[in-house]
C-alpha positions in Angstrom: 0.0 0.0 0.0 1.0 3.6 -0.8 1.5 6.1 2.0 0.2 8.8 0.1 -2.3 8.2 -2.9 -3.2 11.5 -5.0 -6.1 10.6 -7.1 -7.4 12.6 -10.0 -6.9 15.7 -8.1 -8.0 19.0 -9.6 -8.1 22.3 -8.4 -9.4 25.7 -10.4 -9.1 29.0 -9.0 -11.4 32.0 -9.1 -11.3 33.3 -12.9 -10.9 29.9 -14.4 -7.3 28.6 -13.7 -6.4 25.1 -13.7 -4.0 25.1 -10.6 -4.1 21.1 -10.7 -5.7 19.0 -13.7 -6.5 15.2 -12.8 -2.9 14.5 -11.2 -2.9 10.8 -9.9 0.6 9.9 -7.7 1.4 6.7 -5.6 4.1 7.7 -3.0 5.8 4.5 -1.2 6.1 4.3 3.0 9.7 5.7 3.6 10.3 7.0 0.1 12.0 10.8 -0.5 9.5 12.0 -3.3 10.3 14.8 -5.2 7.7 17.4 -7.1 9.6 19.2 -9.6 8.5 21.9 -12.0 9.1 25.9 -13.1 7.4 28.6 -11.0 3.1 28.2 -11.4 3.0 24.5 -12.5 1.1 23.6 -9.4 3.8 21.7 -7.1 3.1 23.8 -4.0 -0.8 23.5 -4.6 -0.6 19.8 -4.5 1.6 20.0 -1.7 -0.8 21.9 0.4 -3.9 19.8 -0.4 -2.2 17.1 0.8 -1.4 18.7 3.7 -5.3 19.7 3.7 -4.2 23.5 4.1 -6.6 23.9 0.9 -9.2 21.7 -0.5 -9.6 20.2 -3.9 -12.7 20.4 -6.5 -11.9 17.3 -7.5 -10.5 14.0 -6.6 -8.9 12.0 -3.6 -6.3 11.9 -1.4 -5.4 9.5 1.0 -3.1 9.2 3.6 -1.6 5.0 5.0 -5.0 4.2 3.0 -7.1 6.4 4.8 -9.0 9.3 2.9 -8.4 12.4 4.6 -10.4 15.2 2.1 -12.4 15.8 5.9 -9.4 15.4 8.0 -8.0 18.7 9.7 -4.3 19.7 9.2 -3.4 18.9 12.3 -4.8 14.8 12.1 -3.5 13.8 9.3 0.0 12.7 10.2 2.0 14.9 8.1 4.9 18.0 9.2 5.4 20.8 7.5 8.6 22.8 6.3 8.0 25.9 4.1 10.1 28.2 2.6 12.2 30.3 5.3 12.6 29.7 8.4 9.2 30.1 10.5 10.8 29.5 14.1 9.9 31.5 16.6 12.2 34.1 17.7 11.6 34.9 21.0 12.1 30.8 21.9 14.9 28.3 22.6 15.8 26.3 20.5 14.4 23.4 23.1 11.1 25.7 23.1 10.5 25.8 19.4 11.1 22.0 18.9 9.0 20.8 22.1 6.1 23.4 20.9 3.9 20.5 19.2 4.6 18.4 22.1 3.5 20.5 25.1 0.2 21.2 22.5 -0.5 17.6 22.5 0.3 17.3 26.2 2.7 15.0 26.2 4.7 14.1 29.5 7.5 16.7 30.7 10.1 13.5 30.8 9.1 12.4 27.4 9.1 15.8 25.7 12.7 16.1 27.0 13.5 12.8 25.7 12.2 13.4 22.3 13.7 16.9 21.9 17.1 15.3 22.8 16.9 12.4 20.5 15.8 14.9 17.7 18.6 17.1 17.9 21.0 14.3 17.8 19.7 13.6 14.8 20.2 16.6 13.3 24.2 16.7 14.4 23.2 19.5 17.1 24.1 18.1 20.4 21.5 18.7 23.4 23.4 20.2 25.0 24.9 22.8 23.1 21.9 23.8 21.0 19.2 23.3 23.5 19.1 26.7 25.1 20.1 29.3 22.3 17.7 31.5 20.9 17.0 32.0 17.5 19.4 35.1 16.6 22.3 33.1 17.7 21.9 30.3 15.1 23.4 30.3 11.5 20.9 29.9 8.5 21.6 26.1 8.3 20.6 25.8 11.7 17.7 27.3 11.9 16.2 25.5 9.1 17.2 21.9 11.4 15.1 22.9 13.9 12.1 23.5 11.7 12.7 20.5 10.8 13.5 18.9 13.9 9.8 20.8 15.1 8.1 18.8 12.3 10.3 15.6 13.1 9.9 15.1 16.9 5.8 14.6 16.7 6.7 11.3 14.5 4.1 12.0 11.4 4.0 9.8 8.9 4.7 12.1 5.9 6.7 15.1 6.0 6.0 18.0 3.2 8.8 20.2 2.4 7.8 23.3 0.2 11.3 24.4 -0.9 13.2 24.7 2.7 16.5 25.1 1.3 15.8 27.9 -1.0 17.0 31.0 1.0 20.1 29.3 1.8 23.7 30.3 0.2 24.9 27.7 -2.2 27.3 25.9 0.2 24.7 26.0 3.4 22.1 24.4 0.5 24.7 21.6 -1.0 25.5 20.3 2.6 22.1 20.3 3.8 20.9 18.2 0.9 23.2 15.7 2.0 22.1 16.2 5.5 18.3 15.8 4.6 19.0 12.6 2.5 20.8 11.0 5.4 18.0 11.9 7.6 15.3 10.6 5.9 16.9 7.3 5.3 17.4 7.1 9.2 14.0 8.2 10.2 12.0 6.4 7.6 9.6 8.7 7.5 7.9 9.5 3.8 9.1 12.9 2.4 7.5 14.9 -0.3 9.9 18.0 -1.4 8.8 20.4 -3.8 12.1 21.9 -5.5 11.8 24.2 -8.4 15.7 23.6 -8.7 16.8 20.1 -10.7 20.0 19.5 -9.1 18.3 19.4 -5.5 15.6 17.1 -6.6 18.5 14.6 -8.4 20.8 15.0 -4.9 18.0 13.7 -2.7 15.4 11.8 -4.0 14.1 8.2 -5.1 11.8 9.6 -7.5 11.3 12.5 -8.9 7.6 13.8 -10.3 7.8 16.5 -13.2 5.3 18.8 -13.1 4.1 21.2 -15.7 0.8 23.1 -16.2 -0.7 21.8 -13.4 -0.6 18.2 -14.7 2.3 15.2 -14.1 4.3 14.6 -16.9 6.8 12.3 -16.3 7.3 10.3 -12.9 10.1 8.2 -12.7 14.1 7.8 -10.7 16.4 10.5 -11.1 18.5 8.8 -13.9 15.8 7.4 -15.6 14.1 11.1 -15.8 17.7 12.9 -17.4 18.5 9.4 -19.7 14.8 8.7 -21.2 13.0 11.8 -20.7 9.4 11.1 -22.3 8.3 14.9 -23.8 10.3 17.9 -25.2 9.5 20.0 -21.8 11.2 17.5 -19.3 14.1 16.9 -21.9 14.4 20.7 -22.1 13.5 21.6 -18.4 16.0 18.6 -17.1 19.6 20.0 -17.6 20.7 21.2 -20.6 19.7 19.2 -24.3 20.2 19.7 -27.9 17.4 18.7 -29.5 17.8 18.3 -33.4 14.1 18.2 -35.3 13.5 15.8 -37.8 12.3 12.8 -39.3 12.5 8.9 -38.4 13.5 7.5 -42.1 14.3 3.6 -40.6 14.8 1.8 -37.4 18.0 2.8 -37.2 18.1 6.7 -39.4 16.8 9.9 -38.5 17.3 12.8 -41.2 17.5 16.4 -40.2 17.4 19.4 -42.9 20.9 20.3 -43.9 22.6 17.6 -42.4 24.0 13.5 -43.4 21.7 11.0 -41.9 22.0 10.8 -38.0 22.4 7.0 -37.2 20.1 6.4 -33.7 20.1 3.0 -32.1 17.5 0.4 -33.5 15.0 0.5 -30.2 15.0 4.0 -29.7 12.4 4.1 -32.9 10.3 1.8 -31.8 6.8 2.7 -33.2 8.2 6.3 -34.4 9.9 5.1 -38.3 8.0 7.3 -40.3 7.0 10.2 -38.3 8.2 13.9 -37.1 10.3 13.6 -34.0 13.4 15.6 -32.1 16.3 14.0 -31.3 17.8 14.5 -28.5 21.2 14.9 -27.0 22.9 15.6 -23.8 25.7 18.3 -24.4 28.1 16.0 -22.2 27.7 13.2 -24.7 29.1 14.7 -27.6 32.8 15.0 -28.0 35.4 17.3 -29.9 36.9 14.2 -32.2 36.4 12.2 -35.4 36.9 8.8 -33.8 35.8 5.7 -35.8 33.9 4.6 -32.7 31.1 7.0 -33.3 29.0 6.1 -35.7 27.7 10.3 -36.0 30.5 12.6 -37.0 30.5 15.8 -38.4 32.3 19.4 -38.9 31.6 22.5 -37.2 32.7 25.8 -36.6 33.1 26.9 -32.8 30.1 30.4 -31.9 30.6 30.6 -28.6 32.9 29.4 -25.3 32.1 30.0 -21.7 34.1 28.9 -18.8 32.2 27.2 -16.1 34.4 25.8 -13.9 34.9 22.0 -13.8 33.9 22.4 -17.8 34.4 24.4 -20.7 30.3 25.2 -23.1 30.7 25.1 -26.4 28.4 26.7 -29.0 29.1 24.7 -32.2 27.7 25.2 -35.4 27.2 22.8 -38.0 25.6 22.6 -41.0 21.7 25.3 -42.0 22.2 26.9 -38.5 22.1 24.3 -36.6 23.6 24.9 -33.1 25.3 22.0 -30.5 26.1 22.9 -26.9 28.9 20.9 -26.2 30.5 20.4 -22.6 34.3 19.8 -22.6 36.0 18.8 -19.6 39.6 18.3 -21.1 41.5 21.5 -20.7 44.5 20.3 -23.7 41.7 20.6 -25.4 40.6 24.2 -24.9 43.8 25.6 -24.7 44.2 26.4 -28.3 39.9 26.8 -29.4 39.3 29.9 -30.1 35.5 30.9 -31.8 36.0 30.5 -35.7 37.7 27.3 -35.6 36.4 24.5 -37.6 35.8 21.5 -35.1 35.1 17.6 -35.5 31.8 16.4 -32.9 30.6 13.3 -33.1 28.6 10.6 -30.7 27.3 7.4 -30.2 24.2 6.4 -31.9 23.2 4.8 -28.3 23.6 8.3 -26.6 21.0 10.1 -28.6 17.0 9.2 -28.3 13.6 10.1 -29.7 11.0 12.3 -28.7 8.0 12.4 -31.1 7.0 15.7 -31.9 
């Protein structure tokens, strides 16, 4: 059984918008679940109906198998971490994470107990973190003890709505790591809307791409980036050339202005004959001629940015068609300059289809 089942859930705001349309989601017990999407492609909606912080028009959701479209917030089993950190300032850090407790009346002992085992868990010792206040906490650790607050009551699913976001980029990088490690200890479910692609891949099991309000693709992080299944997640995951054209034969795909592109036999399953893109990660594509590739053409280097642990190429070649290429070989780059006529070519395994 799932922990969380989302079924055709739709939600339409005043004026006709179409926040959510039919979105259906099975989330395993003790699974990190990611919703990813741009800005206004309903993540954060869905988020908070499950939480039951809005309602739905349409559709169910159910929480260890129970519905809970008439639960209130605060009985269905789930935490929540939003954006920013919502502590509150004028508390201890003991006081903020033993808040939920003392509202449920739980024992003084067992409060202590709880708040203690918490912290440990989020690498702040008791008794160095118990008794500071808010102001005397760095970034990072304010955002553990919202988390540790939403931890310590033991729900069943915790909903995360972008928690990392106003942290720098080392703060964010480490507590990814952090949040991953956590969630495998605790077992508990976690659903994490990200707008940002590399968070999403860092943490989770599976990843749910969002767009429009509707689920387009749901799968594990490599599955998502190697097989995307439309031209939005192939665009909106990382950065891909996508090449339109043509599927001649199980194994051919013709652009305009360029030789016949040779594509592995399975990729065209049930596409030979029609309008497609073909698709291509920049990191697959190499500066060379070698015989081992069965693609290989000439280009003429547009652009070169430095980016740190690679080199982006702009490469044209042949009726304007433009590669991004990422190099990582600096003997390479030392001699490109923009002009120069280059050789690119790649495996006919690294490229796939995406019908148009």
């Amino acid at each position: 059984m799932a922990e969380v089942e989302i079924r055709n859930v739709k939600k339409i705001y005043e004026g006709g918008v179409e926040a959510l349309r039919g979105v259906s989601l099975a989330i395993e017990k003790n699974e990190f679940f990611s919703l990813l999407g741009p800005s206004g492609c309903g993540k954060t909606t869905l988020l908070r109906i499950i939480a039951g912080l809005e309602q739905q028009d349409e559709g169910e959701v159910l929480i260890g198998g129970r519905n809970v479209d008439n639960v209130p917030p605060h009985k269905r089993g789930v935490g929540l971490v939003f954006q920013g950190t919502a502590i509150f300032p004028h508390m201890t850090v003991y006081d903020n994470i033993s808040f939920g407790l003392r509202m449920r009346k739980y024992p003084r002992q067992e409060i202590r107990e709880r708040v203690r085992n918490v912290l440990e868990l989020m690498n702040m010792p008791f008794e160095k973190y118990a008794w500071k206040k808010s102001h005397q906490l760095s970034g990072g650790e304010r955002q553990r003890v919202e988390i540790a607050r939403s931890l310590v009551i033991e729900p069943k699913v915790l909903l995360l709505d972008e928690p990392l976001g106003p942290l720098d980029l080392k703060i964010r990088q480490k507590m990814q790591l952090e949040l991953k490690r956590l969630q495998k200890k605790v077992g508990t479910t976690f659903i994490y809307v990200t707008h940002d692609q590399t968070e999403a891949f860092a943490m989770s099991d599976r990843i749910a791409v969002m767009e429009k309000g509707a689920v387009i693709q749901v799968g594990a992080p490599e599955e998502i980036y190697r097989r995307p299944l439309s031209r939005f997640v192939a665009d909106f995951i990382g950065e891909t050339n996508l090449i339109e054209g043509r599927v001649e034969e199980q194994n051919v795909f013709a652009a305009d202005g360029l030789p016949l592109i040779r594509i592995a036999p399975e990729a065209a399953d049930g596409l030979v004959g029609k309008h497609a893109y073909l698709a291509i990660r920049p990191e697959r594509i190499y500066l060379s001629d070698s015989i081992d590739k069965e693609n290989r053409f000439t280009g003429t280097v547009v652009d070169k940015t430095y980016m740190g642990p690679y080199a982006m190429l702009k490469v044209e070649i042949g009726n304007n068609l433009v590669l991004t290429v990422h190099v990582h070989e600096p003997e390479i780059l030392q001699n490109l300059n923009l002009g120069d006529r280059v050789p690119v070519c790649w495996k006919a395994s690294d490229s796939y289809l995406i019908e148009r």
